[in-house]
Backbone bond lengths (Angstrom), bond angles and torsions (degrees), N, CA, C in turn:
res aa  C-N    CA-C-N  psi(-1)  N-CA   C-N-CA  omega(-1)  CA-C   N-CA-C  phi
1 X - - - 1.439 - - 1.521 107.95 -
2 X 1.286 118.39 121.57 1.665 105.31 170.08 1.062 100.89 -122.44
3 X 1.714 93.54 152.74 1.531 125.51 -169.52 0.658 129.09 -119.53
4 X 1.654 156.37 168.08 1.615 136.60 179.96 1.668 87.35 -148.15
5 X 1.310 94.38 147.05 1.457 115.85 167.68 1.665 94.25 -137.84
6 X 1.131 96.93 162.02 1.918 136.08 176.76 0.870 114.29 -100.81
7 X 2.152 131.20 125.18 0.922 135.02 177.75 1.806 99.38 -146.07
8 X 1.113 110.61 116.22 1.348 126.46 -162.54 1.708 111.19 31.81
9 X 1.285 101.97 67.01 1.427 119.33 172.53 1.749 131.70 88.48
10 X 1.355 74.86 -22.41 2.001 107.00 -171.65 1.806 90.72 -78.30
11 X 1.104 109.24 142.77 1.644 117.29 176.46 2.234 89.36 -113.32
12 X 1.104 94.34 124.83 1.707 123.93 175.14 1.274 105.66 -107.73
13 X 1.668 112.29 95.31 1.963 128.79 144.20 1.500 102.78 -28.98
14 X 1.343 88.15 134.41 1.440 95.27 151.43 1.798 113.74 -177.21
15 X 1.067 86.91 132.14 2.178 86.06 168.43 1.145 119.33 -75.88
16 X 1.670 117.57 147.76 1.356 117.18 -174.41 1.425 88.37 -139.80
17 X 1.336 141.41 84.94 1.526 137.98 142.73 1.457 132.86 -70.55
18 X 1.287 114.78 166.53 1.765 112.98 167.06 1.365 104.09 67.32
19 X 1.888 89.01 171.20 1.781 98.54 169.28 1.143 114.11 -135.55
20 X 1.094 139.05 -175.44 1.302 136.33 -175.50 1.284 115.21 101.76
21 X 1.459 111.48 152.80 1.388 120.41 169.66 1.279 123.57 -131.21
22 X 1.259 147.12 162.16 1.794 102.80 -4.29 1.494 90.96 -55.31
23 X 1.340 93.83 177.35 1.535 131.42 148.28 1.057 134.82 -82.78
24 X 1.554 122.55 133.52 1.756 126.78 168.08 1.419 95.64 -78.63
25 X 1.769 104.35 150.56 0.851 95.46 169.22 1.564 104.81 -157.04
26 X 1.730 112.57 111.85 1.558 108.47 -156.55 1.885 117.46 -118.36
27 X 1.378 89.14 130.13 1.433 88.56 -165.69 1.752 109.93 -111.87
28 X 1.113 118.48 130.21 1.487 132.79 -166.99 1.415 115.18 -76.53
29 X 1.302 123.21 139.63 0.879 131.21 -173.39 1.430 129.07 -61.97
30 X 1.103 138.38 147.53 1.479 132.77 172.41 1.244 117.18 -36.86
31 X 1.487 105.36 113.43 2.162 112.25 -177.52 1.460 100.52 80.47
32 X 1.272 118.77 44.19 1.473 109.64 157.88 1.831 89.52 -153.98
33 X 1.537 84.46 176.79 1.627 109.11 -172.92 1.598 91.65 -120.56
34 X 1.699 86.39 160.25 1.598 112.63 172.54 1.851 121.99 -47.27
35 X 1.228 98.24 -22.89 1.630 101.39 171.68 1.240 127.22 -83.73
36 X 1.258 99.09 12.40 1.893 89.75 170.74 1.528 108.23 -108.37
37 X 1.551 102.14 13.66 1.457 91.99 156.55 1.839 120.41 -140.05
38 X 1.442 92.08 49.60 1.618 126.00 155.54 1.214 126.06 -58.28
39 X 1.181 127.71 -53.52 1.719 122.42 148.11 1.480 118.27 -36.50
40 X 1.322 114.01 -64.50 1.462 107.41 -179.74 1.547 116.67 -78.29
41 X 0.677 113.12 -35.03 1.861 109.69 168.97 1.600 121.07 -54.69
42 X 1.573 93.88 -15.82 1.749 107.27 167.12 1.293 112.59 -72.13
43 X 1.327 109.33 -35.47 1.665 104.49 -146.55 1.708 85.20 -106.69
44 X 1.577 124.39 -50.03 1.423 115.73 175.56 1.536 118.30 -49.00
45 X 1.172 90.23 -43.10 2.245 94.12 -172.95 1.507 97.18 -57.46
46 X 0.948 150.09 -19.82 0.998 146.01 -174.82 1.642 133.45 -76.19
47 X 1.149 90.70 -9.22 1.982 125.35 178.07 1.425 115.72 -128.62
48 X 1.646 112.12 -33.07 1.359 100.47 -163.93 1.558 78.75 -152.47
49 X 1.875 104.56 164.52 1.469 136.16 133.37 1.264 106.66 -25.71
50 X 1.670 125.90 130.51 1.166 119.21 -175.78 1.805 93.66 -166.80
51 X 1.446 100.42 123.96 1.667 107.19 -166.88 1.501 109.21 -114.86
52 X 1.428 129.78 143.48 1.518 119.26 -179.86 1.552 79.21 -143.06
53 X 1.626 99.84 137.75 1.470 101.01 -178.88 1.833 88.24 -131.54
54 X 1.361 101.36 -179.27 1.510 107.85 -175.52 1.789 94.75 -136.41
55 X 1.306 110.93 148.54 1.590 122.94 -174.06 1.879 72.90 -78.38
56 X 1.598 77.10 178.71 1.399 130.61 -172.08 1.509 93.90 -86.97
57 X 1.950 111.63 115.49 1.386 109.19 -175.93 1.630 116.00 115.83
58 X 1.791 102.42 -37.76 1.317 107.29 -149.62 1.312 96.39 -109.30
59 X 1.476 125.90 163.29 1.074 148.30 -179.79 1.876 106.22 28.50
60 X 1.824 120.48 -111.84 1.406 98.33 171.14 1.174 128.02 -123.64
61 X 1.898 101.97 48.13 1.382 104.92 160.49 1.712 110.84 -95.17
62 X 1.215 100.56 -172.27 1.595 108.12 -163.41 1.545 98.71 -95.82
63 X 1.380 110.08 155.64 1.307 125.27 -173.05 2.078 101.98 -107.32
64 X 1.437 88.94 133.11 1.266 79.60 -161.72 2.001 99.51 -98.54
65 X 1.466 104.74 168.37 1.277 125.09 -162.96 1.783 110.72 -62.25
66 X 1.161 109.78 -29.98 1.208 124.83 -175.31 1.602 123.42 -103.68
67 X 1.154 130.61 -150.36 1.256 139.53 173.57 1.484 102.37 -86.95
68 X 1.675 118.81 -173.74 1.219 119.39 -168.55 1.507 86.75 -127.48
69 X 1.321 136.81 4.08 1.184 137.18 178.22 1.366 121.38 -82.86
């Protein structure tokens, strides 16, 4: 399921599968999107809460107006 929330105007992707706690929670590397960790979000969501979010810019969150600094 992806979701977006707003953080100073910018709307932030992110997947929220599974239940359980704790939670995984996996964040992608610089210049990639939340789908390269689609394989494992298969097999984790399946036991637990498991979150893949995308920076600001990347994949289908919003790119913001300014710097990232």
């Amino acid at each position: 399921m992806a979701v977006a929330t707003t953080k100073d105007g910018v709307n932030i992707a992110y997947d929220d599968r599974g239940v359980g706690e704790p939670a995984f929670v996996c964040l992608p590397g610089w210049c990639s999107d939340r789908f390269q960790y689609s394989p494992l979000v298969d097999r984790l969501s399946g036991s637990r809460r498991t979150l893949v979010l995308e920076w600001r810019g990347h994949g289908d969150s919003d790119t913001p107006d300014g710097d990232y600094g």
